[in-house]
N, CA, C and O atoms as a GROMACS GRO file, in nm:
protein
  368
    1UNK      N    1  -0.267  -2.919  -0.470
    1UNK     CA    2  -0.381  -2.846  -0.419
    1UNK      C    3  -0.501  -2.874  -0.509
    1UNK      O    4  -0.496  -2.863  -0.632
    2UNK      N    5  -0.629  -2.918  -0.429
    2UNK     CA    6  -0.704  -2.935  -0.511
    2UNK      C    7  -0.757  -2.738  -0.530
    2UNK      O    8  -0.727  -2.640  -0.462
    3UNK      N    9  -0.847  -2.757  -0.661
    3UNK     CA   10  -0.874  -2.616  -0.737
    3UNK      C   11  -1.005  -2.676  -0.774
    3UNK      O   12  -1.018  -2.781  -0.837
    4UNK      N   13  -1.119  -2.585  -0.722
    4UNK     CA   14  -1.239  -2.592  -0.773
    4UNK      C   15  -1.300  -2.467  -0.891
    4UNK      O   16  -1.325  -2.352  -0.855
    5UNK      N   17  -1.312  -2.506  -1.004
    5UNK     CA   18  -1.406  -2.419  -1.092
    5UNK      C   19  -1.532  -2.413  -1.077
    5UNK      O   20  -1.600  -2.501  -1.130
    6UNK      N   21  -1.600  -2.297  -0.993
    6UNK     CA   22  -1.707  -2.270  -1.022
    6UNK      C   23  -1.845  -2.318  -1.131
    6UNK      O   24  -1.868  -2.261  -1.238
    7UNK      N   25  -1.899  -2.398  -1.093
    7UNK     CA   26  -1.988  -2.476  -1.209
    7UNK      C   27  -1.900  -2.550  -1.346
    7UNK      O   28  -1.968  -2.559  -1.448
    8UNK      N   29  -1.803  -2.586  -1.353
    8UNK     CA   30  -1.712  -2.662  -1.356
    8UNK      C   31  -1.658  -2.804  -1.302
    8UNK      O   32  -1.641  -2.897  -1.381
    9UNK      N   33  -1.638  -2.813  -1.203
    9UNK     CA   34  -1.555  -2.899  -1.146
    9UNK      C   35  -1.468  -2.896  -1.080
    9UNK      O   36  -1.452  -2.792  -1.016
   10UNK      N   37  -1.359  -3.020  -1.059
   10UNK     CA   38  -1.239  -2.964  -0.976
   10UNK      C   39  -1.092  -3.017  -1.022
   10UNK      O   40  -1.097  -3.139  -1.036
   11UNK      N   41  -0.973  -2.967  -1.048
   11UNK     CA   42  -0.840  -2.989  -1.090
   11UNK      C   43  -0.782  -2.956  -0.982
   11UNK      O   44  -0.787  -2.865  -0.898
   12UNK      N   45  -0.684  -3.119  -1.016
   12UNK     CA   46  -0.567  -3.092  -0.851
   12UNK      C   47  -0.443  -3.011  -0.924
   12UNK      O   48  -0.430  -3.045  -1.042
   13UNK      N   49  -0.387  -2.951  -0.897
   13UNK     CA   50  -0.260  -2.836  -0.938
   13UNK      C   51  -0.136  -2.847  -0.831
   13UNK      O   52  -0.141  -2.842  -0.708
   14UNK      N   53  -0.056  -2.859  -0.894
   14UNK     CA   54   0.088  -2.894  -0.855
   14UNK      C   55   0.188  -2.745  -0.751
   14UNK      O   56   0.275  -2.676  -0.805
   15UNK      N   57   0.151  -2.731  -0.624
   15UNK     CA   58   0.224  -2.572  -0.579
   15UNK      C   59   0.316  -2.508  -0.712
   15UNK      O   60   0.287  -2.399  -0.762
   16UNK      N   61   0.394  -2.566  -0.747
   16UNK     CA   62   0.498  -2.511  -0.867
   16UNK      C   63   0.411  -2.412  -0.934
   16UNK      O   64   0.459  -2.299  -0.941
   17UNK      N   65   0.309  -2.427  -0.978
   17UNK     CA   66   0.247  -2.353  -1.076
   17UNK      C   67   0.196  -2.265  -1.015
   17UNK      O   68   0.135  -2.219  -1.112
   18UNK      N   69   0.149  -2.157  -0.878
   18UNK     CA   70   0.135  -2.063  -0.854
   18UNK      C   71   0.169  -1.953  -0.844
   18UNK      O   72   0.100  -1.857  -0.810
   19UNK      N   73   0.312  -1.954  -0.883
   19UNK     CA   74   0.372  -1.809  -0.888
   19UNK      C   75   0.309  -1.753  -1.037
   19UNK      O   76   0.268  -1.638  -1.052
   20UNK      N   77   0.311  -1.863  -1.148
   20UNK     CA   78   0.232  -1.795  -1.261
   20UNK      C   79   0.087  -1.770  -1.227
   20UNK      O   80   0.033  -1.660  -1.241
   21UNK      N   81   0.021  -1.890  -1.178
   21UNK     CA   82  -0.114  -1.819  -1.130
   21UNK      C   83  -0.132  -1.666  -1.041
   21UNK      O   84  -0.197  -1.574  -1.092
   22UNK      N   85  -0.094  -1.658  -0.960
   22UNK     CA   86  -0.017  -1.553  -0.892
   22UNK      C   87  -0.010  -1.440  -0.944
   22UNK      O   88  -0.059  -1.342  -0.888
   23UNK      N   89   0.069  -1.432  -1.090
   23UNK     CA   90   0.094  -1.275  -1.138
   23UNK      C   91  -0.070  -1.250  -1.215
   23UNK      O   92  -0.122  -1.138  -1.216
   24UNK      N   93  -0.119  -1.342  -1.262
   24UNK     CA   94  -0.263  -1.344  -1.342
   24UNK      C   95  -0.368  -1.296  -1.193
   24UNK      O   96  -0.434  -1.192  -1.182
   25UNK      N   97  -0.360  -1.359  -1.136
   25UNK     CA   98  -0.455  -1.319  -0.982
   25UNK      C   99  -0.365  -1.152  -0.951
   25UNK      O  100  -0.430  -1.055  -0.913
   26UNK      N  101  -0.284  -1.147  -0.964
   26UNK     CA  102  -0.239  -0.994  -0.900
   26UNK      C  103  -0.317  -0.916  -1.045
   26UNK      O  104  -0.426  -0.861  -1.027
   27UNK      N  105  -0.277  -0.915  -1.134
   27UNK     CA  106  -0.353  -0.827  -1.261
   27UNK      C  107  -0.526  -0.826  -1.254
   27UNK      O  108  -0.598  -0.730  -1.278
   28UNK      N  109  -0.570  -0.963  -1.212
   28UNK     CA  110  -0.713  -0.914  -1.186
   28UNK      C  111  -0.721  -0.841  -1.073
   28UNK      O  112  -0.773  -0.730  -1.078
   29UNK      N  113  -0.692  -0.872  -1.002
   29UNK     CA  114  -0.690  -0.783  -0.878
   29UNK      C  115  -0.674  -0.618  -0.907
   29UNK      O  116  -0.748  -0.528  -0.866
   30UNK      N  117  -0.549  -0.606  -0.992
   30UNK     CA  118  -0.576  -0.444  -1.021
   30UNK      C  119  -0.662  -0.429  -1.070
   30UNK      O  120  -0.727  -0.342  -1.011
   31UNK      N  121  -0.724  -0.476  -1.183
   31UNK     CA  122  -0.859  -0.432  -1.269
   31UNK      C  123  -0.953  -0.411  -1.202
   31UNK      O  124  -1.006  -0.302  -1.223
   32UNK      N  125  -1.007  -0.484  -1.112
   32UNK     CA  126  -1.089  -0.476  -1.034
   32UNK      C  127  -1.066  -0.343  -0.946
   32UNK      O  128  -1.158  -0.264  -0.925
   33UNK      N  129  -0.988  -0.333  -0.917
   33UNK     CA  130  -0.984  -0.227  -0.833
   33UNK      C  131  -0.954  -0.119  -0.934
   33UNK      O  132  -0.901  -0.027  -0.871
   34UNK      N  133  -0.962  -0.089  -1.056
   34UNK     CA  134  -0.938   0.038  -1.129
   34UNK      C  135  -1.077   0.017  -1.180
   34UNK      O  136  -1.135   0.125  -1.181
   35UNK      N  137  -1.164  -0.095  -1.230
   35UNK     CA  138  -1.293  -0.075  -1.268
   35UNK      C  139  -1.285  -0.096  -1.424
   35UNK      O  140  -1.344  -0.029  -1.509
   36UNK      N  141  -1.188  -0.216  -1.446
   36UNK     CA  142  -1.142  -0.213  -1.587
   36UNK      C  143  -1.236  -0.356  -1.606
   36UNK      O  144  -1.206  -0.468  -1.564
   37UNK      N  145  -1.324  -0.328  -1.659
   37UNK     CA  146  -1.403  -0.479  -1.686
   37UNK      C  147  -1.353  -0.584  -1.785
   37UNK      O  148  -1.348  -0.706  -1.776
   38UNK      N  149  -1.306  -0.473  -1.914
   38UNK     CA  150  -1.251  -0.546  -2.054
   38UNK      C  151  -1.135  -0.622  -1.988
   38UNK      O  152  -1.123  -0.741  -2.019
   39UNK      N  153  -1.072  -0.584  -1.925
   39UNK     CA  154  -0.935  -0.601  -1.894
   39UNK      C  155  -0.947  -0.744  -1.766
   39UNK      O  156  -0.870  -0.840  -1.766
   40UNK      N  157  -1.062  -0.724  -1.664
   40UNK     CA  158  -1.089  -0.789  -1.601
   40UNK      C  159  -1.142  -0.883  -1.642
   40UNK      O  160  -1.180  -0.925  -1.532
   41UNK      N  161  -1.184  -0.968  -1.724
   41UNK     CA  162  -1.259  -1.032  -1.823
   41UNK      C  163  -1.156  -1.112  -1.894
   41UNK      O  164  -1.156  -1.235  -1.886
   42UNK      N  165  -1.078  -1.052  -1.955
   42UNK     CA  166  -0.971  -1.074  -2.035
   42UNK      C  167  -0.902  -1.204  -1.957
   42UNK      O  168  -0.903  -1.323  -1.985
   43UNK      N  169  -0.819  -1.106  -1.806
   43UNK     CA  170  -0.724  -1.173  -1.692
   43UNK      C  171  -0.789  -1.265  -1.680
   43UNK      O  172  -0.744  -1.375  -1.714
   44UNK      N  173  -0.958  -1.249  -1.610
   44UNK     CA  174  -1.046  -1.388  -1.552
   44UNK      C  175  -0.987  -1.501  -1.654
   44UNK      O  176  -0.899  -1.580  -1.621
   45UNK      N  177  -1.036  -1.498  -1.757
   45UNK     CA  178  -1.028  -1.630  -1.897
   45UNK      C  179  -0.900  -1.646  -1.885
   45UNK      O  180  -0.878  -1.759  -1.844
   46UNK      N  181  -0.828  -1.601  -1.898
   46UNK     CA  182  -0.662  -1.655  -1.870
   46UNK      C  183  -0.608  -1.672  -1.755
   46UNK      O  184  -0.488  -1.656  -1.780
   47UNK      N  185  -0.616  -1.693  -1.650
   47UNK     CA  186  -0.657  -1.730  -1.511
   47UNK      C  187  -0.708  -1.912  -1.516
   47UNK      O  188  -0.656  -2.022  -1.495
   48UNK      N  189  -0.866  -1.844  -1.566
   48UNK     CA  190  -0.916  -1.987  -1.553
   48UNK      C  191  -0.826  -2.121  -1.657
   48UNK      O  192  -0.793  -2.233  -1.618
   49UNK      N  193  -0.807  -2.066  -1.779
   49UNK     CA  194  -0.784  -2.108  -1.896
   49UNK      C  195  -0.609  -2.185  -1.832
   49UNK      O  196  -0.572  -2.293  -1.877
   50UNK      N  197  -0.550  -2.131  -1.758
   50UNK     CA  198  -0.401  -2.174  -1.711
   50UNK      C  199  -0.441  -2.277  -1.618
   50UNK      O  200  -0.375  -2.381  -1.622
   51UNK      N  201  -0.567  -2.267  -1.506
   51UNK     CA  202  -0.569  -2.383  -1.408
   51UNK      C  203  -0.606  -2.483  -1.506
   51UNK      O  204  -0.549  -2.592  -1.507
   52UNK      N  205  -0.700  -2.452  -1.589
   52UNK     CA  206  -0.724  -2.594  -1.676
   52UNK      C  207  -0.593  -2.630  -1.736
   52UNK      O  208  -0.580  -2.753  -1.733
   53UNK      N  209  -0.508  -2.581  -1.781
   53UNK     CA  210  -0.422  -2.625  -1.885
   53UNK      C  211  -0.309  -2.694  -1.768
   53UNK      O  212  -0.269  -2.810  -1.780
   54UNK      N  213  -0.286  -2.645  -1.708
   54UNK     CA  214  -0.178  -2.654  -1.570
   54UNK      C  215  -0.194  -2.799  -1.489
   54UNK      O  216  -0.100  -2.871  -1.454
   55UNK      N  217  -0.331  -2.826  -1.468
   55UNK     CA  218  -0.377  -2.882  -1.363
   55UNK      C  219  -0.446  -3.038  -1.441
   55UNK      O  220  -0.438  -3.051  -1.564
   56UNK      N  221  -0.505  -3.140  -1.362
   56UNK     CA  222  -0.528  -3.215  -1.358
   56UNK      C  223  -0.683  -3.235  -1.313
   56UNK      O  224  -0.724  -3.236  -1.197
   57UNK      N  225  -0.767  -3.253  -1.443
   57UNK     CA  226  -0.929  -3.294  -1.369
   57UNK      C  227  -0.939  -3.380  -1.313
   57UNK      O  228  -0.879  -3.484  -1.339
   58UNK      N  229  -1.029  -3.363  -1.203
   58UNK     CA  230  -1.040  -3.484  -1.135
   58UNK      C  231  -1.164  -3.554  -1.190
   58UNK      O  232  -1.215  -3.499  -1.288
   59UNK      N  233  -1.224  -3.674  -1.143
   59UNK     CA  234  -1.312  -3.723  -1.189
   59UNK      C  235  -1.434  -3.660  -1.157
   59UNK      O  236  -1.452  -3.614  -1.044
   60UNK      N  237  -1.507  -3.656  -1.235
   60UNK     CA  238  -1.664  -3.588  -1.178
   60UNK      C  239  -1.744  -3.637  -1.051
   60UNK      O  240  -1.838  -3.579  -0.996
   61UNK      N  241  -1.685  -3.762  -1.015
   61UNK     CA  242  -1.779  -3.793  -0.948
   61UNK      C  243  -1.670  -3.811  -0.780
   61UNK      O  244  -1.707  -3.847  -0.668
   62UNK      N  245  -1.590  -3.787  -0.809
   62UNK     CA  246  -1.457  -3.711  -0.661
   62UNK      C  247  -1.557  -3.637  -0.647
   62UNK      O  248  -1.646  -3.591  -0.719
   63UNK      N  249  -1.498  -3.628  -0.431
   63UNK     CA  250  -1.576  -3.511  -0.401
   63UNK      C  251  -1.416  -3.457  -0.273
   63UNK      O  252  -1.399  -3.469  -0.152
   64UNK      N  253  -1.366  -3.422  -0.342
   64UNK     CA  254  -1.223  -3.404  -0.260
   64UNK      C  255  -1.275  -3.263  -0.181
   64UNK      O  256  -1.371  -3.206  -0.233
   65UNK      N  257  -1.220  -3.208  -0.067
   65UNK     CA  258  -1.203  -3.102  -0.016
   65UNK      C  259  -1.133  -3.006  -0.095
   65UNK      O  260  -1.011  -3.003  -0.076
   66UNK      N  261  -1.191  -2.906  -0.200
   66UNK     CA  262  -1.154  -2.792  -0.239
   66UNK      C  263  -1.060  -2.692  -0.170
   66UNK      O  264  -1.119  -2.634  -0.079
   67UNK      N  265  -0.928  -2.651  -0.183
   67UNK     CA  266  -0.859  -2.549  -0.092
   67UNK      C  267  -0.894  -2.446  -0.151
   67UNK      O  268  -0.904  -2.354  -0.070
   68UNK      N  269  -0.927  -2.406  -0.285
   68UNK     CA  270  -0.933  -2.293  -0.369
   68UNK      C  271  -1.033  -2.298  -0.436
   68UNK      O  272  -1.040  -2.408  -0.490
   69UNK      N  273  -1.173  -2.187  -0.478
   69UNK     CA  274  -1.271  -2.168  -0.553
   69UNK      C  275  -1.288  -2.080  -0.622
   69UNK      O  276  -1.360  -1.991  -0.576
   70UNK      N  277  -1.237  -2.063  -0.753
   70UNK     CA  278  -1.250  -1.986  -0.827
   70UNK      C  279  -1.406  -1.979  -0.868
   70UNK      O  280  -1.491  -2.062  -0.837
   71UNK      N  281  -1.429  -1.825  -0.968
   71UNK     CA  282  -1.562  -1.809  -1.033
   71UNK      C  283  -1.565  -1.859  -1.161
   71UNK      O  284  -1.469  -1.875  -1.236
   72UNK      N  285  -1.676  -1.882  -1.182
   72UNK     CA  286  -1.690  -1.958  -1.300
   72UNK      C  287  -1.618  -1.784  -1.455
   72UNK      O  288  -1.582  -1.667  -1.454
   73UNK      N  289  -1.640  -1.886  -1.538
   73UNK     CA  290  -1.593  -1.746  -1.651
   73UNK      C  291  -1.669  -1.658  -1.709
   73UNK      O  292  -1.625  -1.572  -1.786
   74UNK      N  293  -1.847  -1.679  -1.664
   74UNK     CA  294  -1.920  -1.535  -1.678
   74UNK      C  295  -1.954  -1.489  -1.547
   74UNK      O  296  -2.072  -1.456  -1.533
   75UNK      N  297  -1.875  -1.478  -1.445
   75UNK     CA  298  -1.870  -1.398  -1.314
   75UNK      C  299  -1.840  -1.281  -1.336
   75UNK      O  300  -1.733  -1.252  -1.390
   76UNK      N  301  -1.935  -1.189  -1.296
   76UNK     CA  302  -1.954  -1.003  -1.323
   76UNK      C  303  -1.833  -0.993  -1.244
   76UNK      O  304  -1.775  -1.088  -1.190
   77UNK      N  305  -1.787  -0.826  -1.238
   77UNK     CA  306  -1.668  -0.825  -1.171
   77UNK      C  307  -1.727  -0.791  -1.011
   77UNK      O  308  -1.662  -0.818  -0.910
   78UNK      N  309  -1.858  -0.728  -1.010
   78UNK     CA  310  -1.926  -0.736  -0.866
   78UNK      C  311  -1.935  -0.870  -0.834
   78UNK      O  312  -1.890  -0.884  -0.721
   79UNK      N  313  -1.973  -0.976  -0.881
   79UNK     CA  314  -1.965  -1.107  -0.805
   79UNK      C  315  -1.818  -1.138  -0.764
   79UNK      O  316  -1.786  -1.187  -0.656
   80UNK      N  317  -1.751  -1.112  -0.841
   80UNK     CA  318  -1.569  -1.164  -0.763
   80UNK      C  319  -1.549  -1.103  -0.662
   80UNK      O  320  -1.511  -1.146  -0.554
   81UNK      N  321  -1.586  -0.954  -0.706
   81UNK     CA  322  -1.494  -0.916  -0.597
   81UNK      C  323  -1.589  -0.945  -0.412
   81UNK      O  324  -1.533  -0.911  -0.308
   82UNK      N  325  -1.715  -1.003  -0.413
   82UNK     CA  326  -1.762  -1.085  -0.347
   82UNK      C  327  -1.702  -1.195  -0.247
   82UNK      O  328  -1.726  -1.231  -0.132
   83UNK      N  329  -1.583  -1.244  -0.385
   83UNK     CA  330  -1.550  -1.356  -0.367
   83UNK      C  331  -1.381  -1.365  -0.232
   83UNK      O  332  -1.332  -1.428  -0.138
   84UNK      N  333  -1.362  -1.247  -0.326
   84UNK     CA  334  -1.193  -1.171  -0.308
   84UNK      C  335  -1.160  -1.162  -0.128
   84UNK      O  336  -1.236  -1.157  -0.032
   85UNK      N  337  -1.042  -1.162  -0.137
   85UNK     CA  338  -1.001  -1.142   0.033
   85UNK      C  339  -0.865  -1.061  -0.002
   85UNK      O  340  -0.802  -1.079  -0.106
   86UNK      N  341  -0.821  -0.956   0.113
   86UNK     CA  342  -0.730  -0.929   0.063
   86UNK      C  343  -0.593  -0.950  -0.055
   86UNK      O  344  -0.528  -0.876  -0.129
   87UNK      N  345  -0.595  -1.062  -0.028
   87UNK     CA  346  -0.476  -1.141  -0.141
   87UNK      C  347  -0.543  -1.171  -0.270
   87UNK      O  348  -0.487  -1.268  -0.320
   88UNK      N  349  -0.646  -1.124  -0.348
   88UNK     CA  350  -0.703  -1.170  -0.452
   88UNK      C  351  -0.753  -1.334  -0.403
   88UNK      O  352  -0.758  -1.396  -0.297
   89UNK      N  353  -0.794  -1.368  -0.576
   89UNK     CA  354  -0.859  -1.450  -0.563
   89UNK      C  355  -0.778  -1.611  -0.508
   89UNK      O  356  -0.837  -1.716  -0.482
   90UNK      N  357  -0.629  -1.587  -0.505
   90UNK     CA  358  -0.569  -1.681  -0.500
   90UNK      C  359  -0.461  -1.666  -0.386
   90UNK      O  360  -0.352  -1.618  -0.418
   91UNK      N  361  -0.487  -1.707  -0.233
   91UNK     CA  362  -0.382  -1.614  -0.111
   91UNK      C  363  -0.235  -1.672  -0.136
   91UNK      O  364  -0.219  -1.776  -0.200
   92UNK      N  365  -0.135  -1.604  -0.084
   92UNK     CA  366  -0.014  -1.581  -0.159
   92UNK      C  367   0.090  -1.475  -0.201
   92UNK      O  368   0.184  -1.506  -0.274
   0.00000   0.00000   0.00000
């Protein structure tokens, strides 16, 4: 799956690795919905910080069809949840 970072770029990611993405997207998801910013903040960076580590950059100058768009890592928690659809930021 390709994975787009928000003013970033884009990493292709292997399905295998979403059940861990998954429990990180379910924890922001609560924060957000309890209004925990520290906490929401926290999840975001480790979230983003796993697709990078997980995944594979693509070249900068690819322009592949994105399946997934995450926010960049100073996204307020009003801009995500913007972003959000029932299933958090990652459906699943």
């Amino acid at each position: 799956m390709i994975v787009r970072i928000m003013g970033e770029g884009q990493v292709k990611l292997d399905d295998a690795h979403f059940t861990e993405l998954n429990k990180l997207d379910d924890e922001l998801l609560a924060e957000m919905e309890s209004g925990d910013d520290e906490g929401f903040r926290r999840t975001l960076t480790a979230l983003l910080d796993a697709v990078r580590r997980l995944g594979t950059p693509l070249p900068d100058d690819a322009l592949e069809p994105s399946e997934l768009i995450l926010p960049s890592s100073d996204a307020t928690l009003t801009e995500v949840r913007e972003l959000l659809s029932d299933d958090g930021l990652i459906p699943g």
